[in-house]
C-alpha positions as CSV (number, residue, x, y, z in Angstrom):
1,X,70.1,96.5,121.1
2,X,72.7,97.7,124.0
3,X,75.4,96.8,121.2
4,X,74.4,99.6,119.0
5,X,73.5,102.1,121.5
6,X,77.2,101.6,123.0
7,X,78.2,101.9,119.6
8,X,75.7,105.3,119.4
9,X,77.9,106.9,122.4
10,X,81.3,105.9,121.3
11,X,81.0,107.3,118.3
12,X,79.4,110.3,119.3
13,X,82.5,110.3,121.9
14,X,84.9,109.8,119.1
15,X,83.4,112.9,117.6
16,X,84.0,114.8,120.6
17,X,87.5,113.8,121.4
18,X,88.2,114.3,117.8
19,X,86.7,118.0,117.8
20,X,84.2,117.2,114.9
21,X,81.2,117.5,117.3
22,X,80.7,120.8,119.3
23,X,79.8,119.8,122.4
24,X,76.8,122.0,122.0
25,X,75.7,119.9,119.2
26,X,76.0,117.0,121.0
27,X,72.1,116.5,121.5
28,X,71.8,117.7,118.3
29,X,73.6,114.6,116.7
30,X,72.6,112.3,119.2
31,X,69.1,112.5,117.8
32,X,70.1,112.5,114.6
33,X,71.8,109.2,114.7
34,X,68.7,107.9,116.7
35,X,66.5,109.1,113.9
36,X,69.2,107.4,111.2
37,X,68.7,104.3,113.3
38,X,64.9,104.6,113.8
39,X,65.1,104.9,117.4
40,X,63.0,107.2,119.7
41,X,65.6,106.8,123.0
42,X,68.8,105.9,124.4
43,X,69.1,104.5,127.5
44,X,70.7,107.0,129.8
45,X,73.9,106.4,132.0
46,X,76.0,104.7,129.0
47,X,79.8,105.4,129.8
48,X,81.9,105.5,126.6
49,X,84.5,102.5,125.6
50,X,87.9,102.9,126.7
51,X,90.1,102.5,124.3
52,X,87.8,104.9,122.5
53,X,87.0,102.2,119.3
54,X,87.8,104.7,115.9
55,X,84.4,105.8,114.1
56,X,84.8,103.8,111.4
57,X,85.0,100.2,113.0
58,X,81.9,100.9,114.7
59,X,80.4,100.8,110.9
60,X,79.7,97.2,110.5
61,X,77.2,97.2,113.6
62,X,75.5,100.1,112.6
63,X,75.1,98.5,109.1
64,X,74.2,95.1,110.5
65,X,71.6,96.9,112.8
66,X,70.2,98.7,109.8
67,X,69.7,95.7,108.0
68,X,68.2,93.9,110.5
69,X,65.3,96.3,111.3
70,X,64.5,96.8,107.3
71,X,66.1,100.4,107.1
72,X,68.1,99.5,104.2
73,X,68.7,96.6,102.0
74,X,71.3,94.4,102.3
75,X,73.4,95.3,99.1
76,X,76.4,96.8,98.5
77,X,75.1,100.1,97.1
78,X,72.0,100.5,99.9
79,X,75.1,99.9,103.2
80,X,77.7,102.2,101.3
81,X,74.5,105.2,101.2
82,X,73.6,104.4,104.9
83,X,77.6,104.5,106.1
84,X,78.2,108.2,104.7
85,X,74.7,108.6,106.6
86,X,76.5,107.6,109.9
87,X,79.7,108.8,109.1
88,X,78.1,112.5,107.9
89,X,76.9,112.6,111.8
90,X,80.5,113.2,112.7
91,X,81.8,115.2,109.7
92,X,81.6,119.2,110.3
93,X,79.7,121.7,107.9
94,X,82.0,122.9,105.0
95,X,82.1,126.1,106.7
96,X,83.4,125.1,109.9
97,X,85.9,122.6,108.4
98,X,87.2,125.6,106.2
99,X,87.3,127.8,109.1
100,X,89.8,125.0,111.0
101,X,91.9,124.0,107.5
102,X,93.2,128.3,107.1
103,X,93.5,128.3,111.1
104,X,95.9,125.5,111.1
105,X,97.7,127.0,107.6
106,X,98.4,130.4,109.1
107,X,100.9,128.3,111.5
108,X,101.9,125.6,108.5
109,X,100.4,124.3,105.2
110,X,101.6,121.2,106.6
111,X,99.6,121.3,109.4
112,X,96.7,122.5,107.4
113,X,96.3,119.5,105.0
114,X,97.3,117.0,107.9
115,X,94.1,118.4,109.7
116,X,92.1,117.4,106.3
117,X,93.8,114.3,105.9
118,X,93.3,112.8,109.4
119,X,89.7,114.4,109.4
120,X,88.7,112.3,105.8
121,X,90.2,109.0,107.0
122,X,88.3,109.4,110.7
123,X,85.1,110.2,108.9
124,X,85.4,107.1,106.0
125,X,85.3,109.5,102.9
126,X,88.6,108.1,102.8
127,X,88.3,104.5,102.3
128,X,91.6,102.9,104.3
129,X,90.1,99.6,105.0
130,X,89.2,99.1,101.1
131,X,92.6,100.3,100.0
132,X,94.4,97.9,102.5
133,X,92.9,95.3,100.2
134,X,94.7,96.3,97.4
135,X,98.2,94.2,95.9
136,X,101.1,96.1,96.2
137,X,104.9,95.5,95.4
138,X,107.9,96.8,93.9
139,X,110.3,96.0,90.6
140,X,113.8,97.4,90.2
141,X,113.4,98.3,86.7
142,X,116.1,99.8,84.5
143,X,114.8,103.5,85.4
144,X,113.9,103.0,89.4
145,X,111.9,101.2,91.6
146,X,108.9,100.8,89.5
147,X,105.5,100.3,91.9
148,X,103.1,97.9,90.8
149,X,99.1,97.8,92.4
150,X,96.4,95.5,91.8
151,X,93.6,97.7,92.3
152,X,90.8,95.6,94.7
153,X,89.4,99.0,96.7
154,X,86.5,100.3,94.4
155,X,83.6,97.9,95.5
156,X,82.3,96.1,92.8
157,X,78.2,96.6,92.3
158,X,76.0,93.9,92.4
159,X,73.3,91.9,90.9
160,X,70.9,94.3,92.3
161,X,72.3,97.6,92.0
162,X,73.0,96.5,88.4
163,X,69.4,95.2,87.3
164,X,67.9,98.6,89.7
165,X,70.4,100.8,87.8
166,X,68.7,100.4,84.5
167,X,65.3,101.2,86.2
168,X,66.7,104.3,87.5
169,X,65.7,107.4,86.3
170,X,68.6,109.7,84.8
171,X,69.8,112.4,86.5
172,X,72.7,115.5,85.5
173,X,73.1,116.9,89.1
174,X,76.2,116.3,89.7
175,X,77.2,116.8,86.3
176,X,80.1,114.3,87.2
177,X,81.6,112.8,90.3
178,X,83.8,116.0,90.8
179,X,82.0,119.1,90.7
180,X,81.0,120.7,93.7
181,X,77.6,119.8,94.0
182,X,78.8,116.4,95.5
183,X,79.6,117.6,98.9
184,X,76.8,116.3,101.0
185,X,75.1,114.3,98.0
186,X,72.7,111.4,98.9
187,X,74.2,109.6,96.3
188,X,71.6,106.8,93.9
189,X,72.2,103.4,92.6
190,X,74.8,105.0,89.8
191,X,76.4,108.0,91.5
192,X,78.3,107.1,95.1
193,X,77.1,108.8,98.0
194,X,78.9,111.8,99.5
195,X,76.9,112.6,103.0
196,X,80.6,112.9,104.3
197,X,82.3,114.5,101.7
198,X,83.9,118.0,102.4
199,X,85.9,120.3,99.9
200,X,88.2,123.4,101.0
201,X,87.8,126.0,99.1
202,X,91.1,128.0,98.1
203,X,91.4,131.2,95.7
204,X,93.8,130.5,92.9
205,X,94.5,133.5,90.1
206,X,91.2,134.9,90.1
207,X,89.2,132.0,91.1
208,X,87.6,129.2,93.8
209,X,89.1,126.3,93.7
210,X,88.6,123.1,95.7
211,X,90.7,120.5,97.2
212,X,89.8,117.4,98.4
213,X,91.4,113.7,98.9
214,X,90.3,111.0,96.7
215,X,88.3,108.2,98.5
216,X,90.4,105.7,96.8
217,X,94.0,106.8,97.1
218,X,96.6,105.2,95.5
219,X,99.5,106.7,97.4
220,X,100.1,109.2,100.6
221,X,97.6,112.0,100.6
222,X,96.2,111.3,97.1
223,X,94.6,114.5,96.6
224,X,92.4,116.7,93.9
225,X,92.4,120.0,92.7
226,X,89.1,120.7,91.1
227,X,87.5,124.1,89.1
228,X,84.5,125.0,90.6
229,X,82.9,125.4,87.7
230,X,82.4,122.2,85.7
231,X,84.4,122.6,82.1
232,X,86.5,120.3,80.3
233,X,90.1,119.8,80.7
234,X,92.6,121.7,78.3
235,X,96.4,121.5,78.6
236,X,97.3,125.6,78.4
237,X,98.7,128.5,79.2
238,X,96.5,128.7,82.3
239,X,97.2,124.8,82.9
240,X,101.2,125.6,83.7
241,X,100.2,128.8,85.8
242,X,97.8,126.9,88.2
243,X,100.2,124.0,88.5
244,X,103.0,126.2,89.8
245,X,100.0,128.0,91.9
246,X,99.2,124.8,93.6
247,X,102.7,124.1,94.3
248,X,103.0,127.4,95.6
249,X,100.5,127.2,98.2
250,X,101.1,123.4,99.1
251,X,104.7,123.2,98.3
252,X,105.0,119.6,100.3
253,X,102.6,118.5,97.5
254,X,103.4,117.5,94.0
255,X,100.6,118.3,91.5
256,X,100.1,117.2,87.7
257,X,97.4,116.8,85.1
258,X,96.2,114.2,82.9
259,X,97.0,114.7,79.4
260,X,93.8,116.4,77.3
261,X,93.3,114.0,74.7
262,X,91.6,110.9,74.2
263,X,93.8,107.5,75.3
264,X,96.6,109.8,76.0
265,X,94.3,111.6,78.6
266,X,92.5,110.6,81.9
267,X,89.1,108.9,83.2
268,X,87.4,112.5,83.5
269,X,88.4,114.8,80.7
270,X,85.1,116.4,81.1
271,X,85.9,118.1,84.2
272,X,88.7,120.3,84.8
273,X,90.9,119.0,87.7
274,X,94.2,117.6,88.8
275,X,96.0,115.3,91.2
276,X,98.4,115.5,93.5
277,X,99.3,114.3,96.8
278,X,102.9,113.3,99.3
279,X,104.5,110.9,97.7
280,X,107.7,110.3,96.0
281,X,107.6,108.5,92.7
282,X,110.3,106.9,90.5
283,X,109.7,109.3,87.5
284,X,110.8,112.2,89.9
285,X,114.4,109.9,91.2
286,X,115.5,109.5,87.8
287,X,118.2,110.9,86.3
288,X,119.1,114.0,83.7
289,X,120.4,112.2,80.8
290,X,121.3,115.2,79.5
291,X,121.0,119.4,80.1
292,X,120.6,122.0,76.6
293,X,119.5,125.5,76.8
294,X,116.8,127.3,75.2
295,X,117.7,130.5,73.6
296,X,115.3,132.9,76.1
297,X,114.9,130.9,78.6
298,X,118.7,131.3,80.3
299,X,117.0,131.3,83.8
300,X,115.7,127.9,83.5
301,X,117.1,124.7,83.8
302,X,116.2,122.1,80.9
303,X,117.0,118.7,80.3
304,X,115.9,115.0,79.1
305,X,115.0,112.6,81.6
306,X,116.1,108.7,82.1
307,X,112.8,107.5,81.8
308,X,111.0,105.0,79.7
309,X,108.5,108.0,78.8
310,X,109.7,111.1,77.0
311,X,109.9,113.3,79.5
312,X,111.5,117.1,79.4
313,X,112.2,118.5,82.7
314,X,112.9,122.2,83.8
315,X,113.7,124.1,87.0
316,X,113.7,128.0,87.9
317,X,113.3,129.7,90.9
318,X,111.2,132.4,89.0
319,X,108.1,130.6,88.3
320,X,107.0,133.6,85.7
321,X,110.1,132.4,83.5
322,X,109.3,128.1,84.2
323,X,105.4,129.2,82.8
324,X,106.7,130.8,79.7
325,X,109.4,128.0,79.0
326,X,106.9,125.2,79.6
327,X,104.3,127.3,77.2
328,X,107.1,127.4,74.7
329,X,107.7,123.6,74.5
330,X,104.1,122.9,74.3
331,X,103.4,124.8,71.6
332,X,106.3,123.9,70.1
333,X,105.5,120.2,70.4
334,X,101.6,120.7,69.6
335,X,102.5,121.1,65.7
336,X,105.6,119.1,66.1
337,X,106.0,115.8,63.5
338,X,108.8,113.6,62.9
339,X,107.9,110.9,60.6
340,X,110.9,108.8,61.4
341,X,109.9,107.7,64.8
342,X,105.9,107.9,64.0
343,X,105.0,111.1,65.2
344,X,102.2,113.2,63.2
345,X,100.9,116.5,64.7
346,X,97.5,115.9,62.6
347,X,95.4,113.8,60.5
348,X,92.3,114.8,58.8
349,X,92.6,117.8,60.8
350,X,92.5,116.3,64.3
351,X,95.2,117.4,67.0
352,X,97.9,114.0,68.2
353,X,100.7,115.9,70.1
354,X,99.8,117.0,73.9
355,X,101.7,116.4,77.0
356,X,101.3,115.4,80.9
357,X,103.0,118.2,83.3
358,X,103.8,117.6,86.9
359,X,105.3,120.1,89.2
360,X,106.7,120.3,92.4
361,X,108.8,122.6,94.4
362,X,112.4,121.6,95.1
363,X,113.3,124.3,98.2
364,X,113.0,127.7,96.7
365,X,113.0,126.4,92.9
366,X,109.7,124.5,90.8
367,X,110.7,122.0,88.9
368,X,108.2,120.7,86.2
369,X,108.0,117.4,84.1
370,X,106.7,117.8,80.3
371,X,105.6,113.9,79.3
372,X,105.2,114.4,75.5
373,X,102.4,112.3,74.6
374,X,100.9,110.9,71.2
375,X,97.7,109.6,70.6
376,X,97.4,108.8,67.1
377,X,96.3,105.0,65.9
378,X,97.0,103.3,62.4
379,X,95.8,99.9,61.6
380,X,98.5,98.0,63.0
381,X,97.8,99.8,66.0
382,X,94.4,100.5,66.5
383,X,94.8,101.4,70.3
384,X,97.5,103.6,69.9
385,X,100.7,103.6,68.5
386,X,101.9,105.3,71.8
387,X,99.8,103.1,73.9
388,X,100.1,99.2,75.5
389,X,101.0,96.9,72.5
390,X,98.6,94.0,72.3
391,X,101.3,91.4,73.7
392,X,101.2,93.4,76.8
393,X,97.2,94.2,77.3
394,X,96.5,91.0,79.1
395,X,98.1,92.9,82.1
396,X,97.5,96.7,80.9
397,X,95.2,97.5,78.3
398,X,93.9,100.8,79.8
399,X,95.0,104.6,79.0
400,X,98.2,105.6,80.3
401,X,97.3,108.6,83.0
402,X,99.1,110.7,85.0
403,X,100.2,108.4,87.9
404,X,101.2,105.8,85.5
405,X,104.1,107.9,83.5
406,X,105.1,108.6,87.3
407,X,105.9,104.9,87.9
408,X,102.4,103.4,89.7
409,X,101.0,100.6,87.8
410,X,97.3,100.8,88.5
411,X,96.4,97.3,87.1
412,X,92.8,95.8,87.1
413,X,91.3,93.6,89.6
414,X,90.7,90.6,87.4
415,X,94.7,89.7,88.0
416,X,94.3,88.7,91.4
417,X,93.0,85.7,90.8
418,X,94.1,85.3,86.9
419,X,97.7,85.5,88.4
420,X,97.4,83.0,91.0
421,X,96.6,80.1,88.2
422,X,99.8,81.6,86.7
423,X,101.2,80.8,89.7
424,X,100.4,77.2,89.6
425,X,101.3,76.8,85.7
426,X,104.7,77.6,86.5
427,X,104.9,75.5,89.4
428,X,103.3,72.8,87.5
429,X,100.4,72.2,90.1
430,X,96.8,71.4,88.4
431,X,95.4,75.2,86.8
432,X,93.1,76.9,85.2
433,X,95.6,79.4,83.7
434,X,93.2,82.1,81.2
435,X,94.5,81.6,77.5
436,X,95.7,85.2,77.4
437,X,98.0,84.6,79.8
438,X,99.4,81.3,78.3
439,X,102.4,83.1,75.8
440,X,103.6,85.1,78.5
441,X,103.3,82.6,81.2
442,X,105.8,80.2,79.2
443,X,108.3,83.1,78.5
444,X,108.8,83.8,82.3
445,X,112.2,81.7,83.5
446,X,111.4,80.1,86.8
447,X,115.2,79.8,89.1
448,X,113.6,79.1,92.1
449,X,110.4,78.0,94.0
450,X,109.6,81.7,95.2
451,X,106.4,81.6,92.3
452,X,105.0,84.6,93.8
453,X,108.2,86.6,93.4
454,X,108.8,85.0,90.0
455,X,105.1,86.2,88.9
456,X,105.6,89.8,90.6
457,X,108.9,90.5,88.5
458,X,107.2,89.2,85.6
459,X,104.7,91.7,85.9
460,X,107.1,94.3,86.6
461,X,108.6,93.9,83.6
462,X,105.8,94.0,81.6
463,X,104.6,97.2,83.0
464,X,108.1,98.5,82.1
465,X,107.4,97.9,78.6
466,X,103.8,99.5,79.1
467,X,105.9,102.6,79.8
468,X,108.1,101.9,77.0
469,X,105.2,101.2,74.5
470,X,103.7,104.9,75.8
471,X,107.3,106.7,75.5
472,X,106.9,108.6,72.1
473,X,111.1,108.5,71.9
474,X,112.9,104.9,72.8
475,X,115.1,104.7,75.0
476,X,117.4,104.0,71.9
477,X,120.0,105.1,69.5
478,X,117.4,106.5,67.0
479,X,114.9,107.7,69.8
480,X,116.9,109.7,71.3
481,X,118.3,111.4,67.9
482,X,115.2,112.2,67.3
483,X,114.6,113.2,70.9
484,X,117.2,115.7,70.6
485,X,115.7,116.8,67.1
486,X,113.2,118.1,68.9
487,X,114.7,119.6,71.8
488,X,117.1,121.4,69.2
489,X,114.1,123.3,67.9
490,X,113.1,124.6,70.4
C-alpha cells in the first residue's frame, strides 16, 4: 500500500516538474488517480523520490496494484486500457498542449515538435520500452546501408482478448485507428486505447490537419499527418501540394505517402494520411545515376536514382514549379505501358501504374522522390509481379510501403525465433529449422563462426532483392533502357 501511494506522488511530481500538471490542478489529479486506483485517501506528509523515477516506470506498480484489488483483469488488452488511464492523468487537454506546441514554434519548429516529442514519450503514447524490443541492424547493400527491423513492439493479443473479441459488439466510432475521434478514446477489446493520445492541429491550404507521433515508431520522431476528415487516400494533384506544405512548415521533417493502390499501397488506404518523421534513410544518400530535362520544367532539377526501386527524383526552389513537374510525371506514368519490361497501365479497365512521393527540404530547395509503382498480378505471379517473389516471402511477403522503398525492412515477428534455429543449422548444432527456411538456409556460405552476423547479412541480402523484386525497372541493361523510355516521354 505505501508502494503505490509513493508511486501516486512521484508521478504526480513528475507531472509537475514536467509542466503537464498545473499546479492548480494538482488536487484535481490527485483525486483522480485515487479514484483510478479505488482509493478514498492518501496519507499526507509523502515527500517525492529523488531522482524523480520517469512516469512511465512507475506503470508496472500501478498495474500490479490494479490487478491485485480486481480493478482490471490481468490481460494484456484490460493493463494496456488501465495504463493510458494512468498515463491520461499526466497528459494536458488538447487545447492546452496546442496552446504550448505554436508557443514554442513562434521561436523554432524545432522546438515546437521537440516539445511534442518529449511530451508523447513521458506520457507512454509513445511506446519506447516496446520498441527497444525490437531487432535491429544494418547491411551494406549495393545502394547504401540498407536497415533491417524485426518488428517485436505491437503486443500481441491473447487467448482472452481473442475469444472476448468475437463476443464484442461492433462498433464504427473511430471509423479507423486515425481519425480524430481517437484522442482521448477508451479504447475496447479490438480498438487500442487512446486516454493519452493528443493531436496538434495545423491549417494546411484551406484545411485542419493533424499531427501526431506513431506509438510504434520505427525511426526518430516517426510521425503522421492525418485529414481531419476521414476519406480515402488518393495520389493527386492535392497529394504533391500538401507534401511540399508539410515540408514547408516542418522543414527538419521528411514526409511521404503510401502509394494508393492495393499491394502497392499501405495498411490504411482508407484514411487519408502520411508519414514522416527525422531520420535519414538510404534511399535519400543514394546517388543520381543520371540528370535529363523536361521541356517546361527548366527550373527543376530531374533525374534517376541508384536505387533498387525506380525512383525519379526532382529539386526546385519554387515549389509551385516541383507541384506541376511531379503532377506531370504522374500523369504521365498513370497511362504509361511498356510491354517489354511487364508494365500495363490497365486490364479489364482497372488502374496498375501509381507512385510513392517523399519530399523534404534541402536548405531553401524541396526535393521530391517519385517511386513508380505497379501492382498488376498474372498467374505466374499471383502477388504481384512488382512485389516479393515467392523464393523471398519466407522473410518478406507483405506489401511494400513507404518506409520500405526508403531502405527499412519492417520484417515480421515470427523471425526472431525462426532465425535462431537457422542459426544452429548452419552451425550444425541440433535444430528445429522451419521447412521454408531450409533452401535459403543451405545457399548462405558460412566463413566464419560469427552465425549471427552470417544470418544478419543473409537477411540483408534478401531484403535487397525484396527491393529489387518491387523496382518496376532493373537495375539492368534493359531496365534502365526502358527507364529512360519513359523519362524521354515525358
Amino acid at each position: 500500500m505505501a508502494r503505490v501511494e509513493q508511486a501516486i506522488v512521484d508521478l504526480l511530481t513528475f507531472g509537475l516538474e514536467k509542466g503537464y500538471i498545473d499546479p492548480l490542478d494538482l488536487i484535481l489529479k490527485q483525486n483522480q488517480l485515487l479514484d483510478l486506483l479505488g482509493k478514498d485517501s492518501l496519507e499526507i506528509g509523502i515527500a517525492p523520490t529523488y531522482p524523480l523515477p520517469e512516469a512511465k516506470t512507475l506503470l508496472p506498480l500501478f498495474l500490479d496494484y490494479a490487478v491485485s484489488q480486481e480493478l482490471v483483469d490481468d490481460s494484456v488488452a484490460d493493463r494496456a486500457i488501465f495504463s493510458a488511464k494512468i498515463m491520461a492523468i499526466i497528459t494536458p487537454d488538447p487545447s492546452v498542449i496546442n496552446r504550448e506546441f505554436w508557443l514554442h514554434y513562434q521561436t523554432d519548429p524545432i522546438d515546437a515538435t521537440d516539445y511534442f516529442y518529449q511530451l508523447s514519450q513521458d506520457n507512454d503514447y509513445i511506446q519506447t520500452e516496446a520498441i527497444a524490443k525490437n531487432i535491429a541492424f544494418n547491411y551494406q547493400s549495393d545502394y547504401g546501408n540498407l536497415e533491417v527491423t524485426i518488428n517485436l513492439s505491437k503486443p500481441e493479443k491473447d487467448p482472452k482478448a481473442i475469444a472476448a473479441a468475437l463476443m464484442a459488439k461492433e462498433s464504427s466510432y473511430p471509423l479507423c485507428q486515425l481519425c480524430l475521434e481517437n484522442e482521448g478514446y477508451a479504447g475496447t477489446l479490438t480498438h487500442p486505447a487512446r486516454f493519452n493520445h493528443r493531436i496538434v492541429r495545423f491549417p494546411m491550404l484551406g484545411e485542419t490537419w493533424g499531427f501526431q507521433y506513431s506509438p510504434y515508431a520505427y525511426y526518430e520522431e516517426h510521425c503522421i499527418f492525418l485529414a481531419s476528415k476521414h476519406r480515402p487516400m488518393q495520389i493527386e494533384k492535392k497529394t504533391f501540394e500538401n507534401l511540399f506544405g508539410i515540408v514547408d512548415q516542418f522543414p527538419h521533417y521528411f514526409v511521404g505517402s503510401n502509394a494508393d493502390l492495393p499491394i502497392v499501397g499501405g495498411s490504411i488506404l482508407s484514411h487519408d494520411h502520411y508519414q514522416g518523421g527525422r531520420h535519414t534513410f538510404a534511399m535519400e544518400k543514394a546517388d543520381i545515376l543520371f540528370n535529363f530535362e523536361v521541356t517546361g520544367f527548366e527550373t527543376v532539377s530531374f533525374g534517376i536514382v541508384n536505387w533498387p526501386m525506380s525512383v525519379i527524383r526532382i529539386q526546385s526552389d519554387d515549389k509551385e514549379a516541383l507541384t506541376e513537374a511531379a503532377v506531370h510525371i504522374l500523369e504521365k506514368w498513370r497511362g504509361y505501358s511498356d510491354a517489354s519490361v511487364s508494365i500495363e497501365a490497365f486490364s479489364d479497365g482497372k488502374p496498375h501504374n501509381t507512385v510513392t512521393p517523399i519530399a523534404r527540404r534541402q536548405g531553401a530547395a524541396f526535393v521530391c522522390d517519385i517511386v513508380l509503382r505497379n501492382n498488376r498480378t498474372t498467374a505466374e505471379y499471383p502477388d504481384g509481379i512488382f512485389h516479393p517473389h515467392q523464393d523471398v516471402q519466407h522473410i518478406k511477403k507483405e506489401n511494400i510501403g513507404l518506409i520500405e522503398v526508403m531502405g527499412l525492412a519492417i520484417l515480421p515477428p515470427r523471425l526472431k525465433d525462426e532465425l535462431i534455429e537457422v542459426k544452429k543449422y548452419l552451425a550444425g548444432r541440433p535444430h528445429e529449422i522451419a521447412s521454408i527456411h531450409q533452401p535459403w538456409a543451405d545457399t548462405i556460405t558460412v566463413t566464419d563462426e560469427d552465425y549471427q552476423g552470417t544470418v544478419e547479412k543473409a537477411v540483408g541480402q534478401v531484403f535487397q532483392r525484396v527491393l529489387e523484386d518491387a523496382g518496376v525497372y532493373k537495375m539492368t541493361e534493359q531496365g534502365l533502357s526502358a527507364f529512360k523510355r519513359f523519362v524521354d516521354s515525358l
